[in-house]
C-alpha positions in Angstrom: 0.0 0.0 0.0 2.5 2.6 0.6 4.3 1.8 -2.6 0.6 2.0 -4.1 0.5 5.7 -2.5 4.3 6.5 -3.7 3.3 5.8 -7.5 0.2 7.5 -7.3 2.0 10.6 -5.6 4.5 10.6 -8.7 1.9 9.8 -11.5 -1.1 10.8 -10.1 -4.3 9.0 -10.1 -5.0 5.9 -12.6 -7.8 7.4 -14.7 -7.9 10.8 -15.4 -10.2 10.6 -18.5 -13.5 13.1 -18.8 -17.0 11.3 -18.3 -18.6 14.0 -20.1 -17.5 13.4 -23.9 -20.0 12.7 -26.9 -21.5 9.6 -27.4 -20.2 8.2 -30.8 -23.3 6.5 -32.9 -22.0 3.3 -32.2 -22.0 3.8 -28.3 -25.6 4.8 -29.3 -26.2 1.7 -30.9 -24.4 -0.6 -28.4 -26.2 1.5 -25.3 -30.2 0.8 -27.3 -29.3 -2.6 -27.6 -28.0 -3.3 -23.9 -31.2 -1.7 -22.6 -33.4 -3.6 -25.0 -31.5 -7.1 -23.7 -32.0 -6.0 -19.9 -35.7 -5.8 -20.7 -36.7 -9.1 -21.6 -35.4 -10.0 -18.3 -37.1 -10.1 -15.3 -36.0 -10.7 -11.3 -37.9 -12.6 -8.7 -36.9 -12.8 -5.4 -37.5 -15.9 -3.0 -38.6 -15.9 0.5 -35.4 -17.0 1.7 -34.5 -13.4 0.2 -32.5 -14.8 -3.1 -32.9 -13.5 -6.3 -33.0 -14.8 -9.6 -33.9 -14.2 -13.2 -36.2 -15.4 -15.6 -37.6 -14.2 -19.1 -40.7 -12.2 -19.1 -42.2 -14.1 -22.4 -41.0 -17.5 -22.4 -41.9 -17.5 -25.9 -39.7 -14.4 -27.4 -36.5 -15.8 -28.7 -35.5 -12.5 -30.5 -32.7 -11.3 -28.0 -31.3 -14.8 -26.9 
C-alpha cells in the first residue's frame, strides 16, 4: 500500500479521462441494444431473500 501511495503521488491517479464526452453512434447503438437485452429480463426474489432471473415471455427468442 505505501508503494501504491508513492506511485500514485508521482503519477497521479490511474484514470484521469473526462466522463462528459460525446457519445459516438455506435455507443448509441451498443447502449439501445443493452437496454433492449435488460428488458426481456425479469427478477424474482424468493422468500429466503434470493434473487434470480427469468424471461418475461418465455416464448420471445429474438434477444437470446
Amino acid at each position: 500500500m505505501r508503494a501504491t501511495g508513492r506511485l500514485r503521488m508521482i503519477f497521479g491517479p490511474a484514470n484521469r479521462s473526462s466522463l462528459g464526452h460525446e457519445m459516438t453512434e455506435r455507443n448509441r447503438q451498443l447502449l439501445a441494444q443493452r437496454e433492449a437485452e435488460t428488458q426481456q429480463w425479469e427478477t424474482l426474489h424468493r422468500p429466503d431473500g434470493s434473487t434470480y432471473v427469468v424471461p418475461r415471455n418465455p416464448e420471445d427468442k429474438s434477444l437470446r
